[in-house]
PDB file of N, CA, C and O in Angstrom:
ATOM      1  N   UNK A   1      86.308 -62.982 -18.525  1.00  0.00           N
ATOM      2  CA  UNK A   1      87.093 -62.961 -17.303  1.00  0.00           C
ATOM      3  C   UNK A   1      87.226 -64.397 -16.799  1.00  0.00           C
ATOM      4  O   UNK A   1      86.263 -65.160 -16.733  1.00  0.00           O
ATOM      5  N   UNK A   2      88.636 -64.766 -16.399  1.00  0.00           N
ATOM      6  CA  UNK A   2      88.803 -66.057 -16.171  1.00  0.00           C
ATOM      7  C   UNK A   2      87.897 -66.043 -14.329  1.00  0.00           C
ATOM      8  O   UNK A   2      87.213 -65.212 -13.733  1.00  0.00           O
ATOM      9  N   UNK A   3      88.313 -67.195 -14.066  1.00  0.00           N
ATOM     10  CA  UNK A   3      88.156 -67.694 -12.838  1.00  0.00           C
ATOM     11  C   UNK A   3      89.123 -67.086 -11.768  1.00  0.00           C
ATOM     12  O   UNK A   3      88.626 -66.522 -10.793  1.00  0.00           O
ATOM     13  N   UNK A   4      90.281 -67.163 -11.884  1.00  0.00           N
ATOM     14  CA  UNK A   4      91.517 -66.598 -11.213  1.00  0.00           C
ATOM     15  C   UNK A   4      91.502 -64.836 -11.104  1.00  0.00           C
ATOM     16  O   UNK A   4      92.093 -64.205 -10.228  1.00  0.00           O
ATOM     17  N   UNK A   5      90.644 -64.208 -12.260  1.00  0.00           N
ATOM     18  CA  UNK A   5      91.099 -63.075 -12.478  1.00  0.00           C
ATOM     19  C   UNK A   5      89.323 -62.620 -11.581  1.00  0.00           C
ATOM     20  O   UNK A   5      89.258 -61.594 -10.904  1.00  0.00           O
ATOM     21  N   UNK A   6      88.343 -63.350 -11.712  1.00  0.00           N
ATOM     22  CA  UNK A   6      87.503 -62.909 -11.143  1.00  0.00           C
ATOM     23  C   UNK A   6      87.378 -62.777  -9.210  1.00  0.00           C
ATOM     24  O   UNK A   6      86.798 -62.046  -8.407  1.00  0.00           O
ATOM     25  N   UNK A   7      88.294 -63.949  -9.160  1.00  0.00           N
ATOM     26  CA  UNK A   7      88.616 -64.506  -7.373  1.00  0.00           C
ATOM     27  C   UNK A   7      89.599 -63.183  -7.218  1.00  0.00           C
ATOM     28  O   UNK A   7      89.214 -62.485  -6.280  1.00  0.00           O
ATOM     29  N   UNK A   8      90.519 -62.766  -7.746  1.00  0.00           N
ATOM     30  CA  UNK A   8      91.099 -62.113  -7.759  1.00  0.00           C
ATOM     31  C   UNK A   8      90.588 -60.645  -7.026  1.00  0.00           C
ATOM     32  O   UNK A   8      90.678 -60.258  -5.861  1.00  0.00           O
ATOM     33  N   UNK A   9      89.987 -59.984  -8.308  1.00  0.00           N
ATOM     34  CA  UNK A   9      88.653 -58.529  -8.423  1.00  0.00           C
ATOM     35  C   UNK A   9      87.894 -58.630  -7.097  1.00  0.00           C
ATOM     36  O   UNK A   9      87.433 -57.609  -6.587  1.00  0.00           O
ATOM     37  N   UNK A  10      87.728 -60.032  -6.430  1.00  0.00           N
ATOM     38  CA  UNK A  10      86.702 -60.124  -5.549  1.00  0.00           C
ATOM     39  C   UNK A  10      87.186 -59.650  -4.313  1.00  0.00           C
ATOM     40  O   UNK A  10      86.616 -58.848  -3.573  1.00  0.00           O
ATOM     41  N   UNK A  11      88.965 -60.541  -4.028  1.00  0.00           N
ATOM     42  CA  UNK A  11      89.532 -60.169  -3.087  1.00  0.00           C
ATOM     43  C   UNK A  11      89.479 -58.855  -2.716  1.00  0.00           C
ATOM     44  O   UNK A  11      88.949 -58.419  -1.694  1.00  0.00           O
ATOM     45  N   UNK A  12      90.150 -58.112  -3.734  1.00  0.00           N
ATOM     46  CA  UNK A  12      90.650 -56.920  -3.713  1.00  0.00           C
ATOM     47  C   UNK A  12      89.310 -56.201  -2.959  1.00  0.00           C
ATOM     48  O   UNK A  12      88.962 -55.792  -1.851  1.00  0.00           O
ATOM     49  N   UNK A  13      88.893 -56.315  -4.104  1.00  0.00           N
ATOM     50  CA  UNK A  13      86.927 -55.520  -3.327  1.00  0.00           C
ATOM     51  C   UNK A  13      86.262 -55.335  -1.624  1.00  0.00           C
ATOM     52  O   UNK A  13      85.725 -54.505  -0.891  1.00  0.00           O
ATOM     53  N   UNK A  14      86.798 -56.906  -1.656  1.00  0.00           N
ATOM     54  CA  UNK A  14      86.022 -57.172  -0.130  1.00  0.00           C
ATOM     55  C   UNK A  14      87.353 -56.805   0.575  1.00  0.00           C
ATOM     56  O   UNK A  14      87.261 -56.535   1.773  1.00  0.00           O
ATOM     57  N   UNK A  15      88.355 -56.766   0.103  1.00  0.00           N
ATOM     58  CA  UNK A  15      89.682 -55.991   1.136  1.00  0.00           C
ATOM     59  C   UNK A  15      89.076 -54.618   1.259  1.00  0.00           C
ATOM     60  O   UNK A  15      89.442 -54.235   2.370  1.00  0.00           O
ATOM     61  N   UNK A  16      88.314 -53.638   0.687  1.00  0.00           N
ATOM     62  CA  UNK A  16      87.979 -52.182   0.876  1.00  0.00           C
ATOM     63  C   UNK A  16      86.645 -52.385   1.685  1.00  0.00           C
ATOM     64  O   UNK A  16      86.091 -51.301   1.861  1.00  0.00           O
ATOM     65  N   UNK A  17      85.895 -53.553   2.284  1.00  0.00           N
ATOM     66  CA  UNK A  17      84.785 -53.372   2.835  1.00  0.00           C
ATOM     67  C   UNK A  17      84.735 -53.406   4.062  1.00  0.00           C
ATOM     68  O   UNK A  17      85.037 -54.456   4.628  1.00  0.00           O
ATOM     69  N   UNK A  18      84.304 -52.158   4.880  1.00  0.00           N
ATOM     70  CA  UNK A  18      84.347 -52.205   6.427  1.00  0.00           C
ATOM     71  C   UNK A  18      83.449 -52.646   6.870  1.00  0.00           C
ATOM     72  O   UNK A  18      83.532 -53.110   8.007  1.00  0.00           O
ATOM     73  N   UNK A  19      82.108 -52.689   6.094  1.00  0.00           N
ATOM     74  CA  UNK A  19      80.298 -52.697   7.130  1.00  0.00           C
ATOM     75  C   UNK A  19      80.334 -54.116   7.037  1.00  0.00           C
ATOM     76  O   UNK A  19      80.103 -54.817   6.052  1.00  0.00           O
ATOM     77  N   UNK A  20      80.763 -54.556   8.582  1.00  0.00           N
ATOM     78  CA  UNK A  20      80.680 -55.879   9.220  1.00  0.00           C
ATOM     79  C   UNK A  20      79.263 -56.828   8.813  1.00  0.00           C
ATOM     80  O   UNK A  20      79.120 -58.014   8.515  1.00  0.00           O
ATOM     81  N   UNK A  21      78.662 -56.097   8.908  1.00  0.00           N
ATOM     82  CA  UNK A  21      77.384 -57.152   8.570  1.00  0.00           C
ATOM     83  C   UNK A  21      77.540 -57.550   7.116  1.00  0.00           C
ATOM     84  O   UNK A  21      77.320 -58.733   6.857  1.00  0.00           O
ATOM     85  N   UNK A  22      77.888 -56.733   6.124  1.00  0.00           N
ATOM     86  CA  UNK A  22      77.964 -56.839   5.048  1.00  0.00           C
ATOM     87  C   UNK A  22      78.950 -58.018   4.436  1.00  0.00           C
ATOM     88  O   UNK A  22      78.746 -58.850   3.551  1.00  0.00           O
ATOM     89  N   UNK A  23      79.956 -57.786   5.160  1.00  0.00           N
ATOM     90  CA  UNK A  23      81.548 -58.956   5.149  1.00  0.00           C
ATOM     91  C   UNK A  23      80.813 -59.926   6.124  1.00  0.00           C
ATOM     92  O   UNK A  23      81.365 -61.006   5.915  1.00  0.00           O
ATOM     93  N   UNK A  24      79.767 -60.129   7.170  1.00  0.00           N
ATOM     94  CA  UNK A  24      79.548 -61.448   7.471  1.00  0.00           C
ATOM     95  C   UNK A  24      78.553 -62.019   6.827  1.00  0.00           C
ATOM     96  O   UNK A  24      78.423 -63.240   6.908  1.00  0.00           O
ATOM     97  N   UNK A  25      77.595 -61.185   6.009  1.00  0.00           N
ATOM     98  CA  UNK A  25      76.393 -62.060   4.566  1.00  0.00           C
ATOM     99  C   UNK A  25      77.460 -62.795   4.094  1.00  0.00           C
ATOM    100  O   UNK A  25      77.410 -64.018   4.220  1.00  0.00           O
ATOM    101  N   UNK A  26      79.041 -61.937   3.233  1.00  0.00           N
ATOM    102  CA  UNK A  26      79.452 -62.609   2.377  1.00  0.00           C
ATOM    103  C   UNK A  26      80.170 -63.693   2.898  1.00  0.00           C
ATOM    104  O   UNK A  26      80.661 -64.416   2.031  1.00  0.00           O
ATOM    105  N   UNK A  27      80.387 -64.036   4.130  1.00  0.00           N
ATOM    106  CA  UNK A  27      81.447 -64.547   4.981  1.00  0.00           C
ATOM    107  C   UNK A  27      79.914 -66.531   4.768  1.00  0.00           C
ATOM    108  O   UNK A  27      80.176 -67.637   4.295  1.00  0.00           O
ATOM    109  N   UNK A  28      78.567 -65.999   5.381  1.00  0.00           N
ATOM    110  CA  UNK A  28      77.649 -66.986   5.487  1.00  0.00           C
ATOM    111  C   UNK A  28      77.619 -67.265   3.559  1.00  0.00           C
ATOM    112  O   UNK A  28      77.765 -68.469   3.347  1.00  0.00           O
ATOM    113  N   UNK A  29      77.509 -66.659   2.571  1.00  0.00           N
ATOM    114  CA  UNK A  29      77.422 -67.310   1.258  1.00  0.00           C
ATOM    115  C   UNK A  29      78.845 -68.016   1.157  1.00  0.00           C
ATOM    116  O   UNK A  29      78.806 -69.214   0.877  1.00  0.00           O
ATOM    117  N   UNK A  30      79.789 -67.579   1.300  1.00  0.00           N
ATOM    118  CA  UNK A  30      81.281 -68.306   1.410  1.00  0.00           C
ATOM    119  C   UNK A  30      81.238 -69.825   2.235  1.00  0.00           C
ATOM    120  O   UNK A  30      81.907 -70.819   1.953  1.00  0.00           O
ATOM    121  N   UNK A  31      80.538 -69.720   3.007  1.00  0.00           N
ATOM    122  CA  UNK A  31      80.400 -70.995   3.677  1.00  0.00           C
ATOM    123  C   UNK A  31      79.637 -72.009   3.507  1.00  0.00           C
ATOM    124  O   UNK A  31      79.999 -73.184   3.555  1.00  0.00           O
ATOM    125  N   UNK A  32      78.109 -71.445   3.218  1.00  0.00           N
ATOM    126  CA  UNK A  32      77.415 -72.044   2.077  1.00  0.00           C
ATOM    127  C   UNK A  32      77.851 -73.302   0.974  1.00  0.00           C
ATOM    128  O   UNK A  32      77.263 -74.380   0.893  1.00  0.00           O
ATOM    129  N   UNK A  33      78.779 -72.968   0.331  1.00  0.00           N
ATOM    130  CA  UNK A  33      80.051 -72.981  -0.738  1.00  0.00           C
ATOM    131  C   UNK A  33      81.100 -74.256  -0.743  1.00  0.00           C
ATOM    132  O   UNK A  33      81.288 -75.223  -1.482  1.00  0.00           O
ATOM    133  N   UNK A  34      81.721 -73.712   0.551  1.00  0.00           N
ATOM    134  CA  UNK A  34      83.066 -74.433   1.124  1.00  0.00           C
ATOM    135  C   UNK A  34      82.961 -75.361   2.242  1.00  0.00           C
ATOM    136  O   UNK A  34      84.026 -75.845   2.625  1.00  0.00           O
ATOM    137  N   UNK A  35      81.767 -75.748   2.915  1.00  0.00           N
ATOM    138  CA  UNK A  35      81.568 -76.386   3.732  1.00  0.00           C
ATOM    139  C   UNK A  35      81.898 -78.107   3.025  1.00  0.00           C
ATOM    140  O   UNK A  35      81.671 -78.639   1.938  1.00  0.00           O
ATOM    141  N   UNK A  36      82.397 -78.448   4.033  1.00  0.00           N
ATOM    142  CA  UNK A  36      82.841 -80.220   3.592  1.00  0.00           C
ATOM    143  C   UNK A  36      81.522 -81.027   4.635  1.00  0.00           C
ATOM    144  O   UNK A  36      81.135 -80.823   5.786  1.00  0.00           O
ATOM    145  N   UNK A  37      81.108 -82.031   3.522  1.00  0.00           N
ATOM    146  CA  UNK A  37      79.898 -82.989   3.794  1.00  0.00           C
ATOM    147  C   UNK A  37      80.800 -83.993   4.436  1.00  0.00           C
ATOM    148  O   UNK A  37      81.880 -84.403   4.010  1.00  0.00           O
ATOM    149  N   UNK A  38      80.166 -84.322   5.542  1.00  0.00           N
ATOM    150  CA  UNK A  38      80.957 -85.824   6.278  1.00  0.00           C
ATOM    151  C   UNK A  38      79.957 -86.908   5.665  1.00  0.00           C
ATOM    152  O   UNK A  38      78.841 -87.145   6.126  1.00  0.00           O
ATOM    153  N   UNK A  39      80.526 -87.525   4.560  1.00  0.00           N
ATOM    154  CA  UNK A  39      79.821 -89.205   4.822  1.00  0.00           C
ATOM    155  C   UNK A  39      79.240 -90.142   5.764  1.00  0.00           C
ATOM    156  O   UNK A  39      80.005 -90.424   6.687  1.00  0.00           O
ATOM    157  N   UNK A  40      78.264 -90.625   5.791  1.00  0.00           N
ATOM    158  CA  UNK A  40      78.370 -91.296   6.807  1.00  0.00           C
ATOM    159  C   UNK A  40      78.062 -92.780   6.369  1.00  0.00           C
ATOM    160  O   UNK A  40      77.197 -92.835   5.495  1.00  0.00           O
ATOM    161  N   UNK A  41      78.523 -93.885   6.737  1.00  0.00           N
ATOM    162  CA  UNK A  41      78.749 -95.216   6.053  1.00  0.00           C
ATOM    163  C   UNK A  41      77.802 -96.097   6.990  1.00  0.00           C
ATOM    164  O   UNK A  41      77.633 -95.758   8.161  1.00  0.00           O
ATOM    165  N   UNK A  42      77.258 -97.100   6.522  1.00  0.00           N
ATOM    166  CA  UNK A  42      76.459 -97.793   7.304  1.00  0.00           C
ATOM    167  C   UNK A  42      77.393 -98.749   7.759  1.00  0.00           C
ATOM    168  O   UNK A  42      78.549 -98.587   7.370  1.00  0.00           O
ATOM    169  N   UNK A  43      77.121 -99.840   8.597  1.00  0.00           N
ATOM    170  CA  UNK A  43      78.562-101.070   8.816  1.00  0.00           C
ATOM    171  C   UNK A  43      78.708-101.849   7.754  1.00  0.00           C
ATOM    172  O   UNK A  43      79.766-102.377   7.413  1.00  0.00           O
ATOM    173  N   UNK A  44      77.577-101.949   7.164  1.00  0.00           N
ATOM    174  CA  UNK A  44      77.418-103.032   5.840  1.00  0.00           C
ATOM    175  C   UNK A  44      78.540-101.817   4.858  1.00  0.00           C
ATOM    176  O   UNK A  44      79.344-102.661   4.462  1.00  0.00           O
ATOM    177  N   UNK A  45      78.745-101.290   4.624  1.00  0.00           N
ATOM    178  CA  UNK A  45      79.543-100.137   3.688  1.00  0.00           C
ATOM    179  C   UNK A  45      80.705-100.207   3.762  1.00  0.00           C
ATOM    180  O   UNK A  45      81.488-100.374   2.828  1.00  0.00           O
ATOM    181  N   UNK A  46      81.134 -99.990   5.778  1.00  0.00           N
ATOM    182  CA  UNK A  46      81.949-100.396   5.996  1.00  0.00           C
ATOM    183  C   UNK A  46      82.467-101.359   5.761  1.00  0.00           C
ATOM    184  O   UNK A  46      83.362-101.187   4.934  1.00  0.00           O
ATOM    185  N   UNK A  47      82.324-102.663   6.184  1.00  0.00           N
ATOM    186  CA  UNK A  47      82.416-103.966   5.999  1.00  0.00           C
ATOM    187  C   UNK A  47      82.750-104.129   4.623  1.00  0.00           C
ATOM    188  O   UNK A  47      83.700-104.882   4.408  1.00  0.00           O
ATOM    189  N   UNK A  48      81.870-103.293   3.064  1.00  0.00           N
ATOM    190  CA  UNK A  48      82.638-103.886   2.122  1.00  0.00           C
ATOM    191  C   UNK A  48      84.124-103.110   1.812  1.00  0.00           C
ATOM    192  O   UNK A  48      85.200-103.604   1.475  1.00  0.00           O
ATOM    193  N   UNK A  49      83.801-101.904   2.025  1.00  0.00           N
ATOM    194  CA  UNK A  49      85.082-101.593   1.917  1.00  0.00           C
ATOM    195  C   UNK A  49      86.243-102.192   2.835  1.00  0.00           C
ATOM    196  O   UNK A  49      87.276-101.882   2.243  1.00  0.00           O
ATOM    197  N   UNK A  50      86.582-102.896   3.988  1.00  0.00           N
ATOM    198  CA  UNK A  50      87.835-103.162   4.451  1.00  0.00           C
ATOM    199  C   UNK A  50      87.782-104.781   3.779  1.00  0.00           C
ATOM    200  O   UNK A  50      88.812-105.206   3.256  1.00  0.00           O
ATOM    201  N   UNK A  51      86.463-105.707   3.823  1.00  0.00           N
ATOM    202  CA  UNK A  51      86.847-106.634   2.358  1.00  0.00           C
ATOM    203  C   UNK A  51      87.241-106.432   1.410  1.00  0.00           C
ATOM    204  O   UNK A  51      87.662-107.391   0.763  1.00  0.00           O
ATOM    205  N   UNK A  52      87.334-104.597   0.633  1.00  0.00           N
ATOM    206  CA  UNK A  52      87.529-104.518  -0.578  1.00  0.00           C
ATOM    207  C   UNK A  52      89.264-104.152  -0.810  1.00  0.00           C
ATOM    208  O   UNK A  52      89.923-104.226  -1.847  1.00  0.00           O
ATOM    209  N   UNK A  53      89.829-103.603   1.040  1.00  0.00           N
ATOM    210  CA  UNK A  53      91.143-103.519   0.730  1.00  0.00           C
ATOM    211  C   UNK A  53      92.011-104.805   1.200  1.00  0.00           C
ATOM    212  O   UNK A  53      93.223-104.914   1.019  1.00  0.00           O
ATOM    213  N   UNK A  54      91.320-105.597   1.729  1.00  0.00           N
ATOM    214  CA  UNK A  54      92.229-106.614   1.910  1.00  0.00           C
ATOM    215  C   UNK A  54      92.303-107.886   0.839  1.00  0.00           C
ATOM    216  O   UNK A  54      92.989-108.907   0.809  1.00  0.00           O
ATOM    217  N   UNK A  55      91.093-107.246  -0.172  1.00  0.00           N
ATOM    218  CA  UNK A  55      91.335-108.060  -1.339  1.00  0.00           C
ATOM    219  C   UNK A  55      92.409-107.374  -2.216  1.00  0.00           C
ATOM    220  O   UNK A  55      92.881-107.964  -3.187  1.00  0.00           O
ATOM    221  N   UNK A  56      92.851-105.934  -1.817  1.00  0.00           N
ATOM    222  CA  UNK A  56      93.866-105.436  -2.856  1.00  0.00           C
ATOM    223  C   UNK A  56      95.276-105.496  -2.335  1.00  0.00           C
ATOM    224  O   UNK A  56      96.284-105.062  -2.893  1.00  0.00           O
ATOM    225  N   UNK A  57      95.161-106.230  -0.939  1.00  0.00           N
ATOM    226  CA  UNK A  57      96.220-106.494  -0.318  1.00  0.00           C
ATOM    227  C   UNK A  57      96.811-107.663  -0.941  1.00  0.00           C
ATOM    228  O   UNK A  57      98.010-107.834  -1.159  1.00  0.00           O
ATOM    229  N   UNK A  58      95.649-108.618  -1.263  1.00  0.00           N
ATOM    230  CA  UNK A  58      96.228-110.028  -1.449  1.00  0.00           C
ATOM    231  C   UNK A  58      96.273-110.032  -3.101  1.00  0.00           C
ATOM    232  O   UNK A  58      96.331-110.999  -3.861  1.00  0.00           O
ATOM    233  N   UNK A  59      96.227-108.658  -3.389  1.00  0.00           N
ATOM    234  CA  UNK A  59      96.531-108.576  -5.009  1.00  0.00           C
ATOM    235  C   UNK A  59      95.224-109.644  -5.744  1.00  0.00           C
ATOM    236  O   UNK A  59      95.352-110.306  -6.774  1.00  0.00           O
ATOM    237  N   UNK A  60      94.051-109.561  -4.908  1.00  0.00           N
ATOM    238  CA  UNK A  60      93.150-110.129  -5.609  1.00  0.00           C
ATOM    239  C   UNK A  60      91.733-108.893  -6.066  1.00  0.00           C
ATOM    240  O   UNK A  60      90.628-108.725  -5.552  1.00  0.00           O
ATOM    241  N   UNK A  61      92.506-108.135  -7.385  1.00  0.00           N
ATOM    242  CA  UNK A  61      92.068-107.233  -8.157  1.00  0.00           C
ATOM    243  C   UNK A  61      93.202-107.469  -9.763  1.00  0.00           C
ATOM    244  O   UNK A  61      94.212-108.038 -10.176  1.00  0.00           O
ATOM    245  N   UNK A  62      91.940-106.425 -10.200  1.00  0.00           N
ATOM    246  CA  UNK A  62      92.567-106.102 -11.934  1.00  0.00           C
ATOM    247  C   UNK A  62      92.799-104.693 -12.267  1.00  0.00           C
ATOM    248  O   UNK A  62      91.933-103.942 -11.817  1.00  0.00           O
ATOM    249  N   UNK A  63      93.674-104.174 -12.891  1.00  0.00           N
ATOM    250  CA  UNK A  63      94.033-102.387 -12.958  1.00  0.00           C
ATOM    251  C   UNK A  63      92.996-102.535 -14.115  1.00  0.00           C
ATOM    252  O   UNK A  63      92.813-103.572 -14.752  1.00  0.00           O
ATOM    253  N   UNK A  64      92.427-101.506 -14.274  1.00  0.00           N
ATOM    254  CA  UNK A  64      91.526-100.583 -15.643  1.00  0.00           C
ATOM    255  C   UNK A  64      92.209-100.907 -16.920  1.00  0.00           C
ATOM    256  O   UNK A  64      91.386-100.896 -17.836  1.00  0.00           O
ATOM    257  N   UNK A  65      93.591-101.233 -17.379  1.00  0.00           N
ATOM    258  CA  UNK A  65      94.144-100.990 -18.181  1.00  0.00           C
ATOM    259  C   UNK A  65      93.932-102.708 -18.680  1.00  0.00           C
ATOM    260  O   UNK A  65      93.472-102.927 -19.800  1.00  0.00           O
ATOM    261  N   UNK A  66      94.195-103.528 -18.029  1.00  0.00           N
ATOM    262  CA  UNK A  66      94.236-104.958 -17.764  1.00  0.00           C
ATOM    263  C   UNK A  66      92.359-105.217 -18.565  1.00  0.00           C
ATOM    264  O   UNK A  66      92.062-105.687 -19.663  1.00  0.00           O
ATOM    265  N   UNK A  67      91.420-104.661 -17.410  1.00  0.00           N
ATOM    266  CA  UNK A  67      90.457-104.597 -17.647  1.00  0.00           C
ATOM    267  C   UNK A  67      89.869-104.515 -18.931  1.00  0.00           C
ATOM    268  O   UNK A  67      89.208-105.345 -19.556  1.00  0.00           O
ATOM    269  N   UNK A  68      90.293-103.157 -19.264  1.00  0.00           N
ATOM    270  CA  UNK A  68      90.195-102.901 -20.498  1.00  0.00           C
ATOM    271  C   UNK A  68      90.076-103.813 -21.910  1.00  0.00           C
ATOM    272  O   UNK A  68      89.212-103.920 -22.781  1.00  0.00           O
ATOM    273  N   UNK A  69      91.169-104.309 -21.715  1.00  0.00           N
ATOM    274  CA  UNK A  69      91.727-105.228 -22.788  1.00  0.00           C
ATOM    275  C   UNK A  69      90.858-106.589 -22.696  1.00  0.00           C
ATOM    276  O   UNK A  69      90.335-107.170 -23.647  1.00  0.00           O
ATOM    277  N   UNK A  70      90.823-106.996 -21.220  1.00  0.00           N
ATOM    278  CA  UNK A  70      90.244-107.852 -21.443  1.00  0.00           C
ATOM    279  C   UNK A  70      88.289-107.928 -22.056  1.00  0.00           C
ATOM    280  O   UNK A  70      87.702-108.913 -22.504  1.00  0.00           O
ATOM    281  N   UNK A  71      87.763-106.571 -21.841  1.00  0.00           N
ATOM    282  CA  UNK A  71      86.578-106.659 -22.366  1.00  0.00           C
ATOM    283  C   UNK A  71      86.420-106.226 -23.297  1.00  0.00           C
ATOM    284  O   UNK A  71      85.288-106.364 -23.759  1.00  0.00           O
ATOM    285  N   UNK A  72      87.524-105.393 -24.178  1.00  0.00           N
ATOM    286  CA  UNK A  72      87.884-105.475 -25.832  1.00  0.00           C
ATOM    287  C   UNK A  72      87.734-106.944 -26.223  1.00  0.00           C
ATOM    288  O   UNK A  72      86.866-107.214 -27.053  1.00  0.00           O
ATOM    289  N   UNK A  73      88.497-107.935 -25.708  1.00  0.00           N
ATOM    290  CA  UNK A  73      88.714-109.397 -26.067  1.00  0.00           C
ATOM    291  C   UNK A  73      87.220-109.883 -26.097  1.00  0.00           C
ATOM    292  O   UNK A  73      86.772-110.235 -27.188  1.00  0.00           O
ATOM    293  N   UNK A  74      86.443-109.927 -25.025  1.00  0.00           N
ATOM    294  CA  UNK A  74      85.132-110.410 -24.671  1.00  0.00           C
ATOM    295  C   UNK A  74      84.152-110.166 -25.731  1.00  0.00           C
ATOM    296  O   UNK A  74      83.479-110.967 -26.380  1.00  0.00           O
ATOM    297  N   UNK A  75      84.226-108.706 -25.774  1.00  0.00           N
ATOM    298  CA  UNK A  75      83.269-107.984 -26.714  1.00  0.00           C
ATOM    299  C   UNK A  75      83.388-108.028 -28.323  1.00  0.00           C
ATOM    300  O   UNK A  75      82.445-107.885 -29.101  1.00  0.00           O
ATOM    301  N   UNK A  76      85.038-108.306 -28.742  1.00  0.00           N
ATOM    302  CA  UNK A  76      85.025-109.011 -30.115  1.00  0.00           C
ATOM    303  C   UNK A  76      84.492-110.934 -30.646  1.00  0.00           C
ATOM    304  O   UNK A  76      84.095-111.575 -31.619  1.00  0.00           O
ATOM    305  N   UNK A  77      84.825-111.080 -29.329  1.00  0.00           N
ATOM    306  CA  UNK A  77      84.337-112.488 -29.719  1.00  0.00           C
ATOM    307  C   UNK A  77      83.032-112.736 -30.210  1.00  0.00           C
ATOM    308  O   UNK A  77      82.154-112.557 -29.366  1.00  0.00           O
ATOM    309  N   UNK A  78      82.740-113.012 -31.066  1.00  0.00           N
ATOM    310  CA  UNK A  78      81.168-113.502 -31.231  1.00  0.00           C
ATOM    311  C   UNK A  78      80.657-112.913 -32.374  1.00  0.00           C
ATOM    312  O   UNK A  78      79.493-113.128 -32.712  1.00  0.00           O
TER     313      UNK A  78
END
């Protein structure tokens, strides 16, 4: 059973369930689950990250692809 087809079976199921306590266990494991973690950044964190976009402002970075190549180059030498 896929993923889609199991979310699916589940819906349907808990659409036939009336005993409230029962739909709010599954309601607290659902949340459990889906809850979003807030980060929290120290200033030093901060600080590198808005140095890190105003260095990509001034186009003082390298793309992965660039990268790449260049430590293919590095790593054959020698």
């Amino acid at each position: 059973m896929t993923a889609i087809e199991l979310k699916k079976l589940l819906v349907h199921r808990i659409a036939e369930i009336n005993d409230i306590s029962f739909l709010k266990a599954i309601k607290t494991i659902l949340d459990s689950k889906t809850e979003t973690e807030v980060l929290v950044l120290s200033a030093e964190q901060k600080a590198e990250i808005l140095k890190s976009k105003n260095e990509i402002e001034k186009g003082l970075f390298i793309d992965q692809e660039k990268l790449d190549k260049e430590i293919s180059k590095w790593a054959s030498v020698g």
